[in-house]
One Martini backbone bead per residue (centre of mass of N, CA, C, O) as a GRO file, in nm:
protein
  427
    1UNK     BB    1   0.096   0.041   0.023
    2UNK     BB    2   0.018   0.361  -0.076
    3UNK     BB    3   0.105   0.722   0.008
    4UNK     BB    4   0.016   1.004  -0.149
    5UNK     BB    5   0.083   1.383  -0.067
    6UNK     BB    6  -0.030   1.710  -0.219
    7UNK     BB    7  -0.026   2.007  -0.214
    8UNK     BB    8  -0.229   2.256  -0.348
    9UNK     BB    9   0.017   2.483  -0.417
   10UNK     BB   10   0.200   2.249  -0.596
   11UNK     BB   11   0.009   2.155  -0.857
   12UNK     BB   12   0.209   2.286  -1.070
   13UNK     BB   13   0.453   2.067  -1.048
   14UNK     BB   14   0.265   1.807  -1.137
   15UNK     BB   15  -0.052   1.975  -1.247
   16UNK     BB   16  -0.043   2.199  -1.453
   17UNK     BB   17  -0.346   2.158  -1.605
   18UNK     BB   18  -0.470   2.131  -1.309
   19UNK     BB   19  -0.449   2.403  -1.119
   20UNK     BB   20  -0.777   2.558  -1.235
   21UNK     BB   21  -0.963   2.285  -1.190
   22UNK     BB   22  -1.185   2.126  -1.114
   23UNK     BB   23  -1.214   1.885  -0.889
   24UNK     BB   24  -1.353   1.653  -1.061
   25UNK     BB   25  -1.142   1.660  -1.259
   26UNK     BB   26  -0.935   1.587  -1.128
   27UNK     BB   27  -1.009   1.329  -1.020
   28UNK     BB   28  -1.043   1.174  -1.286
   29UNK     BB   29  -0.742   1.206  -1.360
   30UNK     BB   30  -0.627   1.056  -1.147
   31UNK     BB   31  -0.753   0.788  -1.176
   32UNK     BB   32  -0.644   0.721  -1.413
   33UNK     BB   33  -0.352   0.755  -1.384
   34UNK     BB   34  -0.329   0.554  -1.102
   35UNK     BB   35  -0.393   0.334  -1.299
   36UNK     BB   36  -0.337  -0.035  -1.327
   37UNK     BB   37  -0.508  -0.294  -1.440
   38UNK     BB   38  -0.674  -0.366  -1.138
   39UNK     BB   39  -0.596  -0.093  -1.002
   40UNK     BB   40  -0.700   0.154  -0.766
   41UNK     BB   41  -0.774   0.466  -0.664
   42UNK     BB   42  -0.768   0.655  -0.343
   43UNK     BB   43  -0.953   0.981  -0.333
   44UNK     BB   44  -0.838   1.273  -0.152
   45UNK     BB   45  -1.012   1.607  -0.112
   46UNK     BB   46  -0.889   1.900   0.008
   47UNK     BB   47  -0.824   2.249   0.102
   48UNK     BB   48  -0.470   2.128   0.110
   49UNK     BB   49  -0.529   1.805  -0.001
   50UNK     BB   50  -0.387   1.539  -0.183
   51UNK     BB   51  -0.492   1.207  -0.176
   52UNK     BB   52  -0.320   0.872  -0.260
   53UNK     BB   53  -0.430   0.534  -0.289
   54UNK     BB   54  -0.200   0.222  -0.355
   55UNK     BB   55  -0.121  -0.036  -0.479
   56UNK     BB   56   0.226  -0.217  -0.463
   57UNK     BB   57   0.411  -0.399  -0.634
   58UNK     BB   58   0.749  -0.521  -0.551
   59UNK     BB   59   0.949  -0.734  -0.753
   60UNK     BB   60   1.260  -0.906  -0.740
   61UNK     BB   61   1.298  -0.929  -1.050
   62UNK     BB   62   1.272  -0.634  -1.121
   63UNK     BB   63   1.533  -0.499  -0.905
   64UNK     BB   64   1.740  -0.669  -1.075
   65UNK     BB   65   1.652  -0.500  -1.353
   66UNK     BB   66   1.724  -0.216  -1.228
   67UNK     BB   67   2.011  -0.290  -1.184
   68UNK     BB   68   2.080  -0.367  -1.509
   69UNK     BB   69   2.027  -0.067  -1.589
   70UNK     BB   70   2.200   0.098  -1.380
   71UNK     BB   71   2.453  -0.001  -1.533
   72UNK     BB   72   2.393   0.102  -1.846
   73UNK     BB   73   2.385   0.406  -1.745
   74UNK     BB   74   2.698   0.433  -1.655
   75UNK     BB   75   2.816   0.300  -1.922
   76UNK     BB   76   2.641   0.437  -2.176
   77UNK     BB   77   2.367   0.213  -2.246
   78UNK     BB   78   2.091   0.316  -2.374
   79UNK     BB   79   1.983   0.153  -2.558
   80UNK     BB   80   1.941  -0.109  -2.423
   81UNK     BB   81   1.788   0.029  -2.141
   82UNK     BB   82   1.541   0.181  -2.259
   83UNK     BB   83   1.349  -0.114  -2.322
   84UNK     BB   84   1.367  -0.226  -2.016
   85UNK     BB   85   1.230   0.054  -1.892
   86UNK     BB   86   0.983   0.030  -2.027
   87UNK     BB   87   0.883  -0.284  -1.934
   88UNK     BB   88   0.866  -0.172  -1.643
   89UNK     BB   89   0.633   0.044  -1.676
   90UNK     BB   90   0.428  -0.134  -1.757
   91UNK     BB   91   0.411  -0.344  -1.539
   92UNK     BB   92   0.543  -0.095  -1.337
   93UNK     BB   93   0.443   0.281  -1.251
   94UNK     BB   94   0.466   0.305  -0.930
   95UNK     BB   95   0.804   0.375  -0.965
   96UNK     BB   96   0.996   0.638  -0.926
   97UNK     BB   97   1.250   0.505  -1.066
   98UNK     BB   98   1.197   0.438  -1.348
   99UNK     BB   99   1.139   0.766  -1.461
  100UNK     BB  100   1.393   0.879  -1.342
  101UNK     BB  101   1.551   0.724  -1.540
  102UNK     BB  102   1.439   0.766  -1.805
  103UNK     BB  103   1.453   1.065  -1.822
  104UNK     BB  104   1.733   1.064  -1.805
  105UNK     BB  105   1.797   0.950  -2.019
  106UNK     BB  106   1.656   1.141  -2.272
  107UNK     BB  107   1.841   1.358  -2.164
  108UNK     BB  108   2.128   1.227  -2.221
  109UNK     BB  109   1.977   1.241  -2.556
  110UNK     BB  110   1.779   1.517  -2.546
  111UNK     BB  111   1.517   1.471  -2.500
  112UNK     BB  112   1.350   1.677  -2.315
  113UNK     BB  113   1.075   1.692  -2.350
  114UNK     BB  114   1.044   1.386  -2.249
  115UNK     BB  115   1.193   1.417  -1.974
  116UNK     BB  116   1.018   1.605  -1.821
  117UNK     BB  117   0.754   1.404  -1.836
  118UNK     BB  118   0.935   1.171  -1.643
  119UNK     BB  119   0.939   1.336  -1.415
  120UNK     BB  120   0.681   1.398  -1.345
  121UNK     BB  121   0.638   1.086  -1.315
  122UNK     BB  122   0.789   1.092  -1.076
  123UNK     BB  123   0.648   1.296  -0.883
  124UNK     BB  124   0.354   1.139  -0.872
  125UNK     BB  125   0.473   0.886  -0.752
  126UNK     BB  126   0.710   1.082  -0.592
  127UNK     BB  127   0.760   1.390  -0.418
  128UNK     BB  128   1.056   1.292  -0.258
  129UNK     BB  129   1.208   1.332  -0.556
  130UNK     BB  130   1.511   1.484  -0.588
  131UNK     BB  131   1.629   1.419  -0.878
  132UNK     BB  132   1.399   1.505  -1.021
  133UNK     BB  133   1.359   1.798  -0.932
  134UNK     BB  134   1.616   1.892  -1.053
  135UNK     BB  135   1.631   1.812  -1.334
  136UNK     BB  136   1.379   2.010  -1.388
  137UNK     BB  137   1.532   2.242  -1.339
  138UNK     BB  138   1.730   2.225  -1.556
  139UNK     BB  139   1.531   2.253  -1.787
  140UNK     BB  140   1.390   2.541  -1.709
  141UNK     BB  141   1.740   2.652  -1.704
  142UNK     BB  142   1.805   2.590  -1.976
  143UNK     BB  143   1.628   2.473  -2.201
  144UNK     BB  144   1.368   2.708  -2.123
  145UNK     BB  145   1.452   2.993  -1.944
  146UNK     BB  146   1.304   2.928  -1.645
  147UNK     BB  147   1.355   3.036  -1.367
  148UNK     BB  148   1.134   3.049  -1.187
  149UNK     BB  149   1.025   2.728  -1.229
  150UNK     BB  150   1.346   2.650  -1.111
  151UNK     BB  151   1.321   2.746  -0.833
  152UNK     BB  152   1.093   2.569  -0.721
  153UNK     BB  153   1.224   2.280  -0.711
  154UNK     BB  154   1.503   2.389  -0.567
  155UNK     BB  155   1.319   2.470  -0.286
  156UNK     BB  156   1.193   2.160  -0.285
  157UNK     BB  157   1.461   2.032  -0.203
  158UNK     BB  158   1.514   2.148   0.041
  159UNK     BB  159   1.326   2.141   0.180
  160UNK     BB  160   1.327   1.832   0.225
  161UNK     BB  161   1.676   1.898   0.197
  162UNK     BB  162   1.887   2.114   0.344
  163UNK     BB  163   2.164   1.954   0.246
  164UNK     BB  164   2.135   2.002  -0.049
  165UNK     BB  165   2.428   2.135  -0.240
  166UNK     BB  166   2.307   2.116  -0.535
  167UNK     BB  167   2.083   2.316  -0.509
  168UNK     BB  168   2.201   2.545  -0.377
  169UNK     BB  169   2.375   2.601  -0.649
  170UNK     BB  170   2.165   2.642  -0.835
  171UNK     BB  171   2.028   2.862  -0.731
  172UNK     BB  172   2.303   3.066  -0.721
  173UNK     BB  173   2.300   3.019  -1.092
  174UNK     BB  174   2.036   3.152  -1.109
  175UNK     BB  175   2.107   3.467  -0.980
  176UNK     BB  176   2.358   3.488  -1.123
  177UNK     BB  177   2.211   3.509  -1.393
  178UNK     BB  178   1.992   3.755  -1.260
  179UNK     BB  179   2.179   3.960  -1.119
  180UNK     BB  180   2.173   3.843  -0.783
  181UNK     BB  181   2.491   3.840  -0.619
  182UNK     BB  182   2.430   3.832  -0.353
  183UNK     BB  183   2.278   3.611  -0.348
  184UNK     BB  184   2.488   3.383  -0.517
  185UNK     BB  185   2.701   3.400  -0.302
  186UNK     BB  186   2.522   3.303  -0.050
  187UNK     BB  187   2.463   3.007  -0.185
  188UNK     BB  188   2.736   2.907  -0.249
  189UNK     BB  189   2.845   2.954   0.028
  190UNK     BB  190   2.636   2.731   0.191
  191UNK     BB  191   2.755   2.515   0.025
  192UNK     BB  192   3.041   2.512   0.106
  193UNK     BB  193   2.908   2.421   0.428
  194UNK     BB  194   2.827   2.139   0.301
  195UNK     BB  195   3.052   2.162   0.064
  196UNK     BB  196   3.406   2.259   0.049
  197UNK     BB  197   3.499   2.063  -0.231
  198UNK     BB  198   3.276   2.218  -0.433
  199UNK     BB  199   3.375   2.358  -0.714
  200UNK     BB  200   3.116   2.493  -0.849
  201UNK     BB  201   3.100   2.720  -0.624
  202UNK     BB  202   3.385   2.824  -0.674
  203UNK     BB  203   3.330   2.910  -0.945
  204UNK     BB  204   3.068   3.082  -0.870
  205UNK     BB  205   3.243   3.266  -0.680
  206UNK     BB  206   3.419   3.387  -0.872
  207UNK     BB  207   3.253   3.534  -1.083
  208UNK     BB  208   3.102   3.716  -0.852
  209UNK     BB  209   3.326   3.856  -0.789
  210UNK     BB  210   3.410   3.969  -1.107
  211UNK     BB  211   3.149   4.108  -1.130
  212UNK     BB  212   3.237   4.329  -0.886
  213UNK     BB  213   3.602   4.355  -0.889
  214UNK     BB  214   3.724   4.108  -0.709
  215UNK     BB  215   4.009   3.994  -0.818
  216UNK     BB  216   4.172   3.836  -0.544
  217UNK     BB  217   3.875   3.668  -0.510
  218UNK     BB  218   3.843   3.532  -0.802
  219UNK     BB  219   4.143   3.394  -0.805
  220UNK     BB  220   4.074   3.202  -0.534
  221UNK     BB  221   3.819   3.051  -0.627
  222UNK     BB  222   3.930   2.929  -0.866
  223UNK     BB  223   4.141   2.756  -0.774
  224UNK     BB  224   3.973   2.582  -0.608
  225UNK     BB  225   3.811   2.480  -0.837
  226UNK     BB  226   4.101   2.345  -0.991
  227UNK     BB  227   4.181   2.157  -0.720
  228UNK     BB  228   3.897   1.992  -0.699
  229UNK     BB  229   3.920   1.862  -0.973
  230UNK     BB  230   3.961   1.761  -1.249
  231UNK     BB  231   4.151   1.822  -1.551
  232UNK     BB  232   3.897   1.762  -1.761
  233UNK     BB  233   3.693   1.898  -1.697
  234UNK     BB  234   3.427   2.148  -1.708
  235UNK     BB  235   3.567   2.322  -1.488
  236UNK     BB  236   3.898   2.334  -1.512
  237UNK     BB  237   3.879   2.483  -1.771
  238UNK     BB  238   3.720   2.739  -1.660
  239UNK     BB  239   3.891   2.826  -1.442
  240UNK     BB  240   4.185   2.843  -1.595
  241UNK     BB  241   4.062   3.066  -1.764
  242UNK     BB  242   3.978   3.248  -1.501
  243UNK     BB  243   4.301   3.285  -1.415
  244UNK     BB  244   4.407   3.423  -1.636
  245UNK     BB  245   4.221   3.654  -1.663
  246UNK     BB  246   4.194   3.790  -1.371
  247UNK     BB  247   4.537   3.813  -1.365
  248UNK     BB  248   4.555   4.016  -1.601
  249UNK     BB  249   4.379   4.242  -1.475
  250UNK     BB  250   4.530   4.260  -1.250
  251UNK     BB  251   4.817   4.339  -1.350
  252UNK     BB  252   4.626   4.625  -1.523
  253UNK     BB  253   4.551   4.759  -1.204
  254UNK     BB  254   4.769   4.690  -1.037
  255UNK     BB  255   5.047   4.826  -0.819
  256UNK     BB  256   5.342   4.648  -0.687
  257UNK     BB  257   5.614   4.854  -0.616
  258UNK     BB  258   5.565   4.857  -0.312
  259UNK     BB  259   5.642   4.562  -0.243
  260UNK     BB  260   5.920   4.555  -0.323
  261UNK     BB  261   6.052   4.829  -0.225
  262UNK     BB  262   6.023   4.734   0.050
  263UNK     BB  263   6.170   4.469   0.060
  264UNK     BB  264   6.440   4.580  -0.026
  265UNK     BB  265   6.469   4.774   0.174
  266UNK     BB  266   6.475   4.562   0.443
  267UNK     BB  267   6.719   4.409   0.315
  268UNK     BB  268   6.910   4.643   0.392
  269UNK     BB  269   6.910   4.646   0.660
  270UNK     BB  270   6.999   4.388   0.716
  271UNK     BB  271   7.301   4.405   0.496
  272UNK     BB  272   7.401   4.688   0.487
  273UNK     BB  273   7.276   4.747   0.171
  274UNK     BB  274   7.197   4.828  -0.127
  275UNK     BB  275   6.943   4.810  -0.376
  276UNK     BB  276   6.914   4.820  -0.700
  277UNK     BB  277   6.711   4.907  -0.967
  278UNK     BB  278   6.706   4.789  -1.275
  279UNK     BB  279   6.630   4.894  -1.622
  280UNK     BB  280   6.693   4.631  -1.894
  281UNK     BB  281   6.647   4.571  -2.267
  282UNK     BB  282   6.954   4.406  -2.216
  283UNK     BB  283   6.909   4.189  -2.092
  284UNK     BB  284   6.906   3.854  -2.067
  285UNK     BB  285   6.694   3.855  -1.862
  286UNK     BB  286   6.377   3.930  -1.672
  287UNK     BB  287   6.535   3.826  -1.381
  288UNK     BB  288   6.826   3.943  -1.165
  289UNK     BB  289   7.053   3.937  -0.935
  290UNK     BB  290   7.344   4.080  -0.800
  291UNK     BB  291   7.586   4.050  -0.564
  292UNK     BB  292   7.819   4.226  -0.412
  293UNK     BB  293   8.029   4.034  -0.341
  294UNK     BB  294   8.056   3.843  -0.614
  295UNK     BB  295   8.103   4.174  -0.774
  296UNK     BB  296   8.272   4.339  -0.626
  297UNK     BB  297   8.044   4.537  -0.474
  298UNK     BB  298   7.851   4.772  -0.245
  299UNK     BB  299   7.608   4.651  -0.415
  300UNK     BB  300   7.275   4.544  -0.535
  301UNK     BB  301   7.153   4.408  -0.813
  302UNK     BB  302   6.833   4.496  -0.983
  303UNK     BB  303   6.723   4.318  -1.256
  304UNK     BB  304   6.521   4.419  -1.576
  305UNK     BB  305   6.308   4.398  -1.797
  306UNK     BB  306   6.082   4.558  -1.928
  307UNK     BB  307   5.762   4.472  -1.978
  308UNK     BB  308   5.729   4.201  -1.769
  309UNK     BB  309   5.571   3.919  -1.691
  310UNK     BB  310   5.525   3.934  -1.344
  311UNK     BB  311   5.729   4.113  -1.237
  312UNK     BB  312   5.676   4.139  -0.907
  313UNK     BB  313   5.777   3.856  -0.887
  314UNK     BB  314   6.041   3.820  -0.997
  315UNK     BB  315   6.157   4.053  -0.767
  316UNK     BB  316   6.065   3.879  -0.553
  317UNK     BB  317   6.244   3.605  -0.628
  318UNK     BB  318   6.509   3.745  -0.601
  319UNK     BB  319   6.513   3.890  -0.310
  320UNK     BB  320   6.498   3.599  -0.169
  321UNK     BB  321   6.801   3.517  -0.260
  322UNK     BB  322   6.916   3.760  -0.053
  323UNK     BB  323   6.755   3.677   0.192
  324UNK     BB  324   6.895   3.371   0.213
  325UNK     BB  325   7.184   3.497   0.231
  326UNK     BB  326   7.157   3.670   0.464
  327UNK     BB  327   7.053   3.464   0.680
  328UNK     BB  328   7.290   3.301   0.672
  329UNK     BB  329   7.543   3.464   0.722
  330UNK     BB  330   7.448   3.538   1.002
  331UNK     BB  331   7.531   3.176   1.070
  332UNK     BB  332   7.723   3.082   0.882
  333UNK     BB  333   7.578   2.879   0.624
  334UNK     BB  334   7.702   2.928   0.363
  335UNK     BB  335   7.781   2.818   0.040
  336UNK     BB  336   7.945   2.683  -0.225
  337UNK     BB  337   7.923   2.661  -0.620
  338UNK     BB  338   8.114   2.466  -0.872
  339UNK     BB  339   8.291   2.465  -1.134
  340UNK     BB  340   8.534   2.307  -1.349
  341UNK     BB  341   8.723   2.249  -1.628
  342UNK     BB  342   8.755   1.955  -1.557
  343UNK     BB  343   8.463   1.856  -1.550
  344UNK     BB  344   8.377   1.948  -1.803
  345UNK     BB  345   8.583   1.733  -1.962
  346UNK     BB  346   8.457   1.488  -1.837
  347UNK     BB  347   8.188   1.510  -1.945
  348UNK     BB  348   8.252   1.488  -2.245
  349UNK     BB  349   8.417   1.208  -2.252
  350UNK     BB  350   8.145   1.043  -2.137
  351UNK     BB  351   8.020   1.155  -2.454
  352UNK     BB  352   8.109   1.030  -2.690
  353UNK     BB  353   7.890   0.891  -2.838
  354UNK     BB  354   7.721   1.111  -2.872
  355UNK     BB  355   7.904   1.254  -3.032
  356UNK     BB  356   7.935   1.114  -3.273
  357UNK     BB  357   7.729   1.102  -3.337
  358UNK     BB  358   7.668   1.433  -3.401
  359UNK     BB  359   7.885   1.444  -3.608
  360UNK     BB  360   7.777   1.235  -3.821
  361UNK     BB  361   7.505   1.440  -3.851
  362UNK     BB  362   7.680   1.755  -3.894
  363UNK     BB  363   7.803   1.828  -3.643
  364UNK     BB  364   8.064   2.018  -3.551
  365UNK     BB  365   8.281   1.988  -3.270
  366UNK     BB  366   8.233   2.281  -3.189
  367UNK     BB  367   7.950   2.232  -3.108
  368UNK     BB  368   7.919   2.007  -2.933
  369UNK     BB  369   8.098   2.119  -2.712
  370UNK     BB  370   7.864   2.336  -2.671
  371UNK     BB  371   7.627   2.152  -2.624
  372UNK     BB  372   7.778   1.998  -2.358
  373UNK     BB  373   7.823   2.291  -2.198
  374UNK     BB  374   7.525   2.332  -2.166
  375UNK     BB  375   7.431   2.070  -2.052
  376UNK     BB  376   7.590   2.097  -1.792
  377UNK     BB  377   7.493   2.370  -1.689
  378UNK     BB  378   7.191   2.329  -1.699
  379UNK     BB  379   7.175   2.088  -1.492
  380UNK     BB  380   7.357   2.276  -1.234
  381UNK     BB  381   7.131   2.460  -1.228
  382UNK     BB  382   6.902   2.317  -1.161
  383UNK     BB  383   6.983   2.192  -0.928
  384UNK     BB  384   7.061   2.460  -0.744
  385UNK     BB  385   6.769   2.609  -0.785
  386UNK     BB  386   6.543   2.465  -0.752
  387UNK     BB  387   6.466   2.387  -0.450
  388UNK     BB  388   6.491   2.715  -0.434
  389UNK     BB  389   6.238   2.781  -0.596
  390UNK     BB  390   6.025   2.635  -0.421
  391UNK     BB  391   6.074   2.774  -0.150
  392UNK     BB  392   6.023   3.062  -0.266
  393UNK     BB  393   5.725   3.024  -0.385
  394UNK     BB  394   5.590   2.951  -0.096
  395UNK     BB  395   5.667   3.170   0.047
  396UNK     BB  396   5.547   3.396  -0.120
  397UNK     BB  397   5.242   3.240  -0.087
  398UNK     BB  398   5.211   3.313   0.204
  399UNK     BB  399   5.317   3.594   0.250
  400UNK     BB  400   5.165   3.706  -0.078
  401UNK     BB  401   4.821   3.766  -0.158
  402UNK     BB  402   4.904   4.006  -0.377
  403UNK     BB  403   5.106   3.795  -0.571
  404UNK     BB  404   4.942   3.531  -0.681
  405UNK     BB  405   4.830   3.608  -0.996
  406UNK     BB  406   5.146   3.700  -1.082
  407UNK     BB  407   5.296   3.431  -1.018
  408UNK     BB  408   5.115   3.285  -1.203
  409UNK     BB  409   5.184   3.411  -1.459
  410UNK     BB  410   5.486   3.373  -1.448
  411UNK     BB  411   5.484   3.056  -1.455
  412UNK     BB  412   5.306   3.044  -1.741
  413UNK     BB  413   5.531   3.190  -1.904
  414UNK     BB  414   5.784   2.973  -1.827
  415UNK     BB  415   5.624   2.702  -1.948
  416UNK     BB  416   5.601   2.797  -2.204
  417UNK     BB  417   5.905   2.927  -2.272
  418UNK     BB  418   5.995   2.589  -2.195
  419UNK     BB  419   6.162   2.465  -2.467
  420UNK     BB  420   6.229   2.184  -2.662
  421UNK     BB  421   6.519   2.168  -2.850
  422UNK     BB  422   6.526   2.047  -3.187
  423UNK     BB  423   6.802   1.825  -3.350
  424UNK     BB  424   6.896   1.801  -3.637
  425UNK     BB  425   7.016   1.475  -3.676
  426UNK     BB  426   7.141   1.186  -3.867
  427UNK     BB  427   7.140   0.894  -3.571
   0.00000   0.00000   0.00000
């Protein structure tokens, strides 16, 4: 025996054609709707509730076969799973998870028209089938751009279940669709208080930000957002492109020239000496220091070209490794690092076959020479530099969250432009 229980307010989510039909033709639609067999439906009507009682027979048979369709659904096997989810609503139509399976094929089918009668059909026969309600509600939003009646669905998901975060992220989509940034960020916000790993919150949160102004804010929810999903989504997709976008604008507002310029004072306290920065577009780097005592001067020259991607990062990471050398130094902790010209020929030495093919294929022994030489100095800068650029990097991140946008620029700037050079040569 079922017992379904529909509020008479709520009659436009269920029966939108009779929600101003008399009384008697409600009945008589209902009457007919949940019959099936031999099984007849009673039907109570009073001023507040519609009630329907009606037998369902739950077969173990069925169970079975609804548990092999909903792995064929799993696997995108819809064409096979179609026919046997009609068959099973032919014999048994009283259980709405048949429909609301149903349903969903047709959605992911595209069938969306055909879609949302079936979800219809699930909450006729259990009206609190919460994934019913979500998916009418995407169809209503998405589909046919009536963000009203998507709101009634995802609101009546709440009530049933106020824990449920993806209706809640739902609606504050829709908000966020209909310029009502604060109520979507509030509506965001409580997703996140329900499931703070939910990227797609993060990601319309980040929107939010973006559309207020509020880039630096934009920026950190982008990021978590695109930290918490798989790399192939189409969440890690938007946020990282939206991570770019934030970014460079925020790049192209914000004037960080006094983060760099106090940083270098303080270290001037520190070393008991100047640090001068010099714009440089004859320069090697795009950033780089150079120690006083290493190039025997009084003061340390921070260089760089003008107009260089994520400056005041760059700026930021070279005085950090001047920071590192003098709280050494404080310690007497520095260590010295060196290569010697015996080194460089043993390396070459032992690179003998090497050697060989690459003159074979057509490079004169003088070029190879100097590429066996770029390739040991290249290996100990990387080993020299890389551990201490990573330390540097968090430090950074930790220290300065208005340079974070930056730091980022000018990281994917660093990774798109280290590419590695092919050389022909038939060997």
């Amino acid at each position: 025996m079922s017992l379904i229980v529909f509020n008479k307010k709520d009659l436009a989510l269920y029966f939108s054609d009779y929600k101003d039909k008399p009384t008697e033709d409600l009945r008589a639609y209902l009457v007919k709707y949940y019959s099936y067999g031999n099984i007849k439906p009673e039907i109570s009507i009073n001023e507040d509730l519609i009630s329907i009682t009606i037998d369902s027979i739950a077969i173990e048979s069925e169970k079975k076969e609804f548990e092999k369709i909903q792995d064929l659904c799993d696997a995108g096997k819809y064409k096979e799973a179609q026919p046997r989810i009609e068959k099973l609503l032919l014999q048994n139509p009283s259980f709405s998870e048949y429909h609301r399976v149903y349903g969903q094929i047709l959605f992911d089918e595209k069938h969306f028209d055909a879609a949302l009668n079936k979800f219809i059909d699930a909450l006729r026969w259990d009206n609190k089938n919460v994934n019913a309600l979500i998916m009418l509600g995407n169809i209503f939003a998405y589909q046919q751009n009536d963000t009203e009646t998507a709101l009634k669905y995802y609101n009546k998901v709440v009530e049933l279940d106020p824990k449920n975060f993806i209706a809640l992220n739902n609606i504050a989509g829709i908000y966020y669709r209909t310029e009502k940034i604060d109520l979507a960020l509030e509506n965001f916000q409580k997703t996140l208080e329900l499931s703070p790993d939910y990227s797609n919150a993060n990601y319309g949160i980040a929107l939010c930000y973006y559309k207020t102004g509020d880039l630096l804010q934009a920026f950190e929810a982008a990021n978590k957002a695109y930290k918490n999903t798989t790399i192939k989504s189409q969440v890690a997709v938007n946020s990282f492109d939206l991570m770019g976008k934030v970014a460079l604008e925020y790049h192209q507002k914000t004037n960080l020239s006094q983060l760099y310029k106090d940083f270098a004072a303080s270290l001037e306290q520190l070393g008991g000496k100047k640090v001068e920065i010099i714009s440089d577009p004859n320069d090697k780097y795009p950033a780089h220091i150079e120690i006083a005592e290493s190039h025997q001067r009084d003061k340390h020259l921070l260089k760089h070209k003008p107009n260089t991607a994520g400056l005041p990062h760059k700026l930021m990471h070279e005085l950090t490794h001047l920071k590192l050398v003098l709280e050494a130094r404080k310690i007497n902790a520095n260590e010295v690092f060196k290569s010697t010209q015996d080194l460089k020929l043993n390396f070459i030495k032992k690179q003998r076959t090497l050697k060989l093919k690459l003159i074979d294929g057509g490079m004169s022994e003088e070029k190879v020479n100097d590429f066996l030489i770029y390739i040991f100095d290249g290996i100990l800068t990387q080993l020299y530099n890389a551990p201490i650029d990573l330390f540097i990097e968090q430090y950074l991140f930790d220290s300065y969250p208005t340079l974070r946008p930056l730091q980022y620029l000018s990281l994917v700037e660093m990774l798109n432009t280290s590419k590695i050079q092919v050389i022909n040569a038939t060997f």
